[in-house]
ChimeraX commands (.cxc) that place a marker at each C-alpha (Angstrom):
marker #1 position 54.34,-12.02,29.85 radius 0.5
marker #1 position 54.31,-10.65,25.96 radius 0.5
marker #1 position 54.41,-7.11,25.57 radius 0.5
marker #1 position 51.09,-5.31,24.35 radius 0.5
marker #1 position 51.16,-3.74,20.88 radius 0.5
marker #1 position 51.79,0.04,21.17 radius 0.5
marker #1 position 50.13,0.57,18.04 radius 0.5
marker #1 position 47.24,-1.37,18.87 radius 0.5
marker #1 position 44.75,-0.09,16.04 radius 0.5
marker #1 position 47.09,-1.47,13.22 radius 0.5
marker #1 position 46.95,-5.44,15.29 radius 0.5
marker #1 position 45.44,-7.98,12.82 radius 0.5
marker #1 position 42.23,-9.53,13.63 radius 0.5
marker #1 position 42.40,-13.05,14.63 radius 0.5
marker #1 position 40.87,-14.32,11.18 radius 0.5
marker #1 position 43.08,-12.04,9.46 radius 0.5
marker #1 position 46.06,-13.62,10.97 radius 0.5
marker #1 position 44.69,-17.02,10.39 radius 0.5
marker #1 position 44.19,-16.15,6.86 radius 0.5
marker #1 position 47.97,-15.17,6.57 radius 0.5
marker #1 position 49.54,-18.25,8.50 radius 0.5
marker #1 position 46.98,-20.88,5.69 radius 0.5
marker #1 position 47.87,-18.63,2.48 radius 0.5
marker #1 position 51.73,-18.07,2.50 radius 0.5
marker #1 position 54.45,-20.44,2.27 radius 0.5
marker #1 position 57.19,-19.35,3.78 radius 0.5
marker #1 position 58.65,-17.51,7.07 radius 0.5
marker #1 position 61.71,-16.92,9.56 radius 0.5
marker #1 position 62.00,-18.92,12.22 radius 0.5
marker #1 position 64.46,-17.56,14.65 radius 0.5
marker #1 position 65.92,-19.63,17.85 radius 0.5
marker #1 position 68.86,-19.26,20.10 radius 0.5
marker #1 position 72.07,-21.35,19.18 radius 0.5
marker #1 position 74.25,-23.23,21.92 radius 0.5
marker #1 position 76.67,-20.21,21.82 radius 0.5
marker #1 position 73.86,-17.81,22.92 radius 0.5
marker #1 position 73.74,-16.38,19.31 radius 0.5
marker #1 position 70.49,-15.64,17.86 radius 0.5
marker #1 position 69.93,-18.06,14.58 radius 0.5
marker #1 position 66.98,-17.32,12.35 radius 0.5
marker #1 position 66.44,-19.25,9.15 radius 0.5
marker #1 position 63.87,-18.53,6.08 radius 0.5
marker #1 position 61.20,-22.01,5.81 radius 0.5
marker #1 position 58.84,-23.01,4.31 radius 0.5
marker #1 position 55.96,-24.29,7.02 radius 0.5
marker #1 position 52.38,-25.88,7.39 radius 0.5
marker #1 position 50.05,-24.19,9.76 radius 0.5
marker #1 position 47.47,-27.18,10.78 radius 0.5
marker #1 position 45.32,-28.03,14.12 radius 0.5
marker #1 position 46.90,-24.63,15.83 radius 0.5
marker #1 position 50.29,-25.72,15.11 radius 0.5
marker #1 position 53.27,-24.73,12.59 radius 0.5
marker #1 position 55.40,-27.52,11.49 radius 0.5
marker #1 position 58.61,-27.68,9.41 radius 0.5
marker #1 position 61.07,-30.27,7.87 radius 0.5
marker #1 position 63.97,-30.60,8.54 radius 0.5
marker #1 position 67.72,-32.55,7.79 radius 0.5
marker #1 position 68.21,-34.35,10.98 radius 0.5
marker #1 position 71.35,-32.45,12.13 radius 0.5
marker #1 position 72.72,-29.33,11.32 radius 0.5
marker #1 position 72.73,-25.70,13.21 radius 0.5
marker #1 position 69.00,-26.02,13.31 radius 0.5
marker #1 position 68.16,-29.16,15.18 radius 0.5
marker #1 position 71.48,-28.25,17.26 radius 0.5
marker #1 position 69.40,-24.72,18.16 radius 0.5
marker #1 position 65.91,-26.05,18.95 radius 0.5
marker #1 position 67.61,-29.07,20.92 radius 0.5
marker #1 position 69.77,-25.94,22.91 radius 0.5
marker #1 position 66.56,-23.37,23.84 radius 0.5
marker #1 position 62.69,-24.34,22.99 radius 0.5
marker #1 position 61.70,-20.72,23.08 radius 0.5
marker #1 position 61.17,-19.75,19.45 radius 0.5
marker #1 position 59.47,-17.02,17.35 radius 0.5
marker #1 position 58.49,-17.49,13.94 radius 0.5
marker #1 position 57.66,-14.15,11.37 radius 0.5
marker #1 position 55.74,-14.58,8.07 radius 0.5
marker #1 position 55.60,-11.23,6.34 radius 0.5
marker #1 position 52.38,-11.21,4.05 radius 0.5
marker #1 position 52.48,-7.63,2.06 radius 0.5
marker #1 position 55.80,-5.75,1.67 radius 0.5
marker #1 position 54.87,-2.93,-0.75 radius 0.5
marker #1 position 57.07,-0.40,-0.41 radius 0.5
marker #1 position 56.33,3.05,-1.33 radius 0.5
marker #1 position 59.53,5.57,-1.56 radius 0.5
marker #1 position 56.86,8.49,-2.40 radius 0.5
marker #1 position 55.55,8.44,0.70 radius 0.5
marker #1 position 58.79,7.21,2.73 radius 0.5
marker #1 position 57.41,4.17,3.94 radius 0.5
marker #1 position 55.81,1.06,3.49 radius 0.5
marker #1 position 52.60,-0.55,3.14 radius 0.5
marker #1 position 52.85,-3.99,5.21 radius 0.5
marker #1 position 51.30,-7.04,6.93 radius 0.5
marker #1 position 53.12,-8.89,9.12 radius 0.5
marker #1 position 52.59,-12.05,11.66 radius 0.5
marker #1 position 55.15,-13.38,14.59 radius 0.5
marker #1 position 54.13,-16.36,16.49 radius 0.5
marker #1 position 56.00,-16.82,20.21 radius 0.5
marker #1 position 56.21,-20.24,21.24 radius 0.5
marker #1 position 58.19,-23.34,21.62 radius 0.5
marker #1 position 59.69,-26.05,19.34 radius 0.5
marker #1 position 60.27,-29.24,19.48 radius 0.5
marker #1 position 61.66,-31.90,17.51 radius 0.5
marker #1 position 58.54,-34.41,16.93 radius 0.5
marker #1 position 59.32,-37.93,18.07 radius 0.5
marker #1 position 55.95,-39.67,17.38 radius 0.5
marker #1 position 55.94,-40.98,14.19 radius 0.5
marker #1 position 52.56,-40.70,13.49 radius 0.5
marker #1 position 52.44,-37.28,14.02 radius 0.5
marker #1 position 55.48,-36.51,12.24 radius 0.5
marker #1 position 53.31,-39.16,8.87 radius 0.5
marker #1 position 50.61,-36.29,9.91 radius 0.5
marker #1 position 52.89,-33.17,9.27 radius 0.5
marker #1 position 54.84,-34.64,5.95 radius 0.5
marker #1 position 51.52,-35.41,4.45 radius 0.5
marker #1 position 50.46,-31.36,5.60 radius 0.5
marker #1 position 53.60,-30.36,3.91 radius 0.5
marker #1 position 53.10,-32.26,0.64 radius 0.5
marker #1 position 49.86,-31.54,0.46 radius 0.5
marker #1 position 50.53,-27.32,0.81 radius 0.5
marker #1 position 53.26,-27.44,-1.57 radius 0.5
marker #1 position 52.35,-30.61,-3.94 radius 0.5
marker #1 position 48.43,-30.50,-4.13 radius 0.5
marker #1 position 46.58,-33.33,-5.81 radius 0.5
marker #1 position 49.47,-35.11,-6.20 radius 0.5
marker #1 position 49.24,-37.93,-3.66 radius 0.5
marker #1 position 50.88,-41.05,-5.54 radius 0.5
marker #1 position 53.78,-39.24,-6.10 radius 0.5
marker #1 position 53.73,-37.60,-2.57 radius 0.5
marker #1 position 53.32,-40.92,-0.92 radius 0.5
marker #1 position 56.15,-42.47,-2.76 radius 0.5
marker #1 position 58.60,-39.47,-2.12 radius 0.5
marker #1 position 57.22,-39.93,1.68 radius 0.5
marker #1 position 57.92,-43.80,1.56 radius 0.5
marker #1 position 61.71,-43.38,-0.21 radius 0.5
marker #1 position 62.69,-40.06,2.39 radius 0.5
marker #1 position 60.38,-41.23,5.53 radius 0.5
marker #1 position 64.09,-41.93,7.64 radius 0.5
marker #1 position 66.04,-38.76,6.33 radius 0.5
marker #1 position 64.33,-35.84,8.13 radius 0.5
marker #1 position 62.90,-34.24,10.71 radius 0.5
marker #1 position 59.80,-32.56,12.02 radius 0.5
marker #1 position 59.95,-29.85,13.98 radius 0.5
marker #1 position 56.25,-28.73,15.60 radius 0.5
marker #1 position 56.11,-25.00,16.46 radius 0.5
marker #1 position 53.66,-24.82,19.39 radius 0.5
marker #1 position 52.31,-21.51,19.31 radius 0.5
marker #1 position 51.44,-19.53,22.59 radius 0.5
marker #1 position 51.71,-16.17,21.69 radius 0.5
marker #1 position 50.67,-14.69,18.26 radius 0.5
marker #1 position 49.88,-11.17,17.04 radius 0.5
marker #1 position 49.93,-9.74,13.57 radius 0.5
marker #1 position 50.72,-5.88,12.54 radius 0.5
marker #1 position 49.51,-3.48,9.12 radius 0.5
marker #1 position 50.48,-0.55,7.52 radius 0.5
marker #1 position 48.40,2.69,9.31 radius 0.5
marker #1 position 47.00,2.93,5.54 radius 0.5
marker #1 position 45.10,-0.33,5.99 radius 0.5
marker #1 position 43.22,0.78,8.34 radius 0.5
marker #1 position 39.40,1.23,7.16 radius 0.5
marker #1 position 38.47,4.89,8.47 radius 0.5
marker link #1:1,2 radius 0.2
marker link #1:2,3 radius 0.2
marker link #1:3,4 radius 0.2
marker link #1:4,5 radius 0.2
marker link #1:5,6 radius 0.2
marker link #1:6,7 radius 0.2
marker link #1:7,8 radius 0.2
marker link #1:8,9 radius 0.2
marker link #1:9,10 radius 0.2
marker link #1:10,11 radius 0.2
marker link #1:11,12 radius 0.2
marker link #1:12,13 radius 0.2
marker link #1:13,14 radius 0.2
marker link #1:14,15 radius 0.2
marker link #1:15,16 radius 0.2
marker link #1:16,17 radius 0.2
marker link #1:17,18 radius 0.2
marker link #1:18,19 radius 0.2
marker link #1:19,20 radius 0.2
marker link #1:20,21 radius 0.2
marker link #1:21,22 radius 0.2
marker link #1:22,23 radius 0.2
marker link #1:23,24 radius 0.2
marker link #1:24,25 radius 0.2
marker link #1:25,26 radius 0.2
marker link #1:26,27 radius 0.2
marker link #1:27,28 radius 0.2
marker link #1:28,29 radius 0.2
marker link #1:29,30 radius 0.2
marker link #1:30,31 radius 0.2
marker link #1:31,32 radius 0.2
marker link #1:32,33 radius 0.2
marker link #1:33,34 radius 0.2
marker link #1:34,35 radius 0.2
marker link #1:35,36 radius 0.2
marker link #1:36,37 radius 0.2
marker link #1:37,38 radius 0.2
marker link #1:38,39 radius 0.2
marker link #1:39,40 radius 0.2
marker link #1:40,41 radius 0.2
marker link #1:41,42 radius 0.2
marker link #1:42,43 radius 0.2
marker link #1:43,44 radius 0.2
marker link #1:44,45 radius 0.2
marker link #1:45,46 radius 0.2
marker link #1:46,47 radius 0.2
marker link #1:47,48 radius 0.2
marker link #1:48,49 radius 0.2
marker link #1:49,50 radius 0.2
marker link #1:50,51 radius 0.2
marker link #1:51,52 radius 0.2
marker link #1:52,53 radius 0.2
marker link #1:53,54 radius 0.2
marker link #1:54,55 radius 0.2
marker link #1:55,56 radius 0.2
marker link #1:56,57 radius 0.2
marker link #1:57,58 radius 0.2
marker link #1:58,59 radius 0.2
marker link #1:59,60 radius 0.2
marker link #1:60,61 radius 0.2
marker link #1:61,62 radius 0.2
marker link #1:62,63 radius 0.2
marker link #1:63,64 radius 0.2
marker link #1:64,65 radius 0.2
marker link #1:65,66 radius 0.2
marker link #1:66,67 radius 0.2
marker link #1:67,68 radius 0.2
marker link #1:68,69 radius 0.2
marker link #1:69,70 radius 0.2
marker link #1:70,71 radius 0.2
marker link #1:71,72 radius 0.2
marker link #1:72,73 radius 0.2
marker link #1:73,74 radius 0.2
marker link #1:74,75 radius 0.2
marker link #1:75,76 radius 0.2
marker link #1:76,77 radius 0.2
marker link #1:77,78 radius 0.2
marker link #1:78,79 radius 0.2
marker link #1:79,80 radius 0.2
marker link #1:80,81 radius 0.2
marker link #1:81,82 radius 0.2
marker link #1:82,83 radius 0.2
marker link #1:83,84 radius 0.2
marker link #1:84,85 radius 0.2
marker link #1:85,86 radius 0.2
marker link #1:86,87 radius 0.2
marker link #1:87,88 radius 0.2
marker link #1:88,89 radius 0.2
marker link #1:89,90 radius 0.2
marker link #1:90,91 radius 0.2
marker link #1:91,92 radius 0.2
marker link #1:92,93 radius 0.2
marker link #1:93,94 radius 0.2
marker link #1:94,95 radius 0.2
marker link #1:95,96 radius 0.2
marker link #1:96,97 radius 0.2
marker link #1:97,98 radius 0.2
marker link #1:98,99 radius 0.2
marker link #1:99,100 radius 0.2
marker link #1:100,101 radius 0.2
marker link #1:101,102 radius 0.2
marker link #1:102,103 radius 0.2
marker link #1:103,104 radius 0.2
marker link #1:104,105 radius 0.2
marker link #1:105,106 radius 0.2
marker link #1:106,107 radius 0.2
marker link #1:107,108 radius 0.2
marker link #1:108,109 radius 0.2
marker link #1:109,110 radius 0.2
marker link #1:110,111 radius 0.2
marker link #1:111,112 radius 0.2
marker link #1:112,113 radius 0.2
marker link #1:113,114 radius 0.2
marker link #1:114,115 radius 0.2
marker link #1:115,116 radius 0.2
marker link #1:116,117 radius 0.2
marker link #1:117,118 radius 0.2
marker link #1:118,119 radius 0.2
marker link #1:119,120 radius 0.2
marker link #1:120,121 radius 0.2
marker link #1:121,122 radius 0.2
marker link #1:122,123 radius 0.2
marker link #1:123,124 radius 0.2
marker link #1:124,125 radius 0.2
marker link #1:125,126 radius 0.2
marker link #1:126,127 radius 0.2
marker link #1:127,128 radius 0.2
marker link #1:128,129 radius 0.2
marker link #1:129,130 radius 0.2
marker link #1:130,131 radius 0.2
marker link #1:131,132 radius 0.2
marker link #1:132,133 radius 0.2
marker link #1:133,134 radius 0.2
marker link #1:134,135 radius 0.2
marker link #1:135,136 radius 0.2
marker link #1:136,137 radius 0.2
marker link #1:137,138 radius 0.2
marker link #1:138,139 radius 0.2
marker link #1:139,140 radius 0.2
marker link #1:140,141 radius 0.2
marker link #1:141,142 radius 0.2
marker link #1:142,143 radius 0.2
marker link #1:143,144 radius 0.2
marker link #1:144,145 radius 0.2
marker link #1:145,146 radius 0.2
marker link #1:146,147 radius 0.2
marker link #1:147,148 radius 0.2
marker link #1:148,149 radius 0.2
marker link #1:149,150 radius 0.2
marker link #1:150,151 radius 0.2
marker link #1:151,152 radius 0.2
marker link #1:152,153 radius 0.2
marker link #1:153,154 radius 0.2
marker link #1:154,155 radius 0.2
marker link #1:155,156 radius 0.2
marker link #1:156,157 radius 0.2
marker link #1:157,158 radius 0.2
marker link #1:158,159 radius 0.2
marker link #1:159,160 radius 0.2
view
């Protein structure tokens, strides 16, 4: 169903890629609008259990997009060091295939704010909570379920 990687030595080890989806902070989602257009936004995301959530307002092109098509890929680039010397550049990238959805369960959704908070807000939980509390009815949580996932480097990564 997903394509192999032609350049299969420069695919990302499994921990590698794990390491990338825990460490950076932000990606592109892209999805499929209701006019067949391709939409792809920049977010910032938590990757916890297996699963990649966002935030969200609760309408806008967005929500309109993941309520048109569930099919989704996500892209977090993790090194982007370009080197005009050599005519190229030196990268690590990650795409996730998979589906979206918005979450209804609110428990779940508690679960995936908190993530959030905690990712981007550490060792603040008062404040968190509170900010949780006042916004808990103005957004959204969309849960990436992941069921493809590969990861790509630069050639000159490669140990020889």
């Amino acid at each position: 169903m997903f394509a192999k990687m032609r350049r299969f030595k420069q695919q990302l080890s499994r921990e590698e890629i794990e390491r990338i989806l825990l460490v950076n902070t932000s990606g592109v989602l892209a999805l499929i609008d209701g006019d067949g257009y391709p939409y792809s936004v920049p977010l910032s995301y938590v990757y916890s259990d297996g699963k990649i959530y966002f935030h969200s307002a609760k309408s806008g092109h967005k929500i309109d997009a993941v309520n048109n098509c569930k099919k989704a890929t996500f892209c977090i680039i993790d090194k982007d060091d370009i080197k005009p010397e050599k005519y190229t550049t030196f990268y690590k990238s990650v795409i996730a295939f998979g589906k979206v959805e918005i979450v209804g369960d609110s428990s779940e959704a508690l679960y995936a704010i908190r993530q959030l908070g905690q990712k981007y807000y550490p060792d603040h939980n008062i404040e968190l909570r509170a900010e949780i509390e006042k916004y808990n009815c103005a957004f959204s949580i969309i849960r990436f379920d992941i069921e493809h996932i590969t990861g790509k480097q630069a050639v000159e990564f490669i140990k020889k």
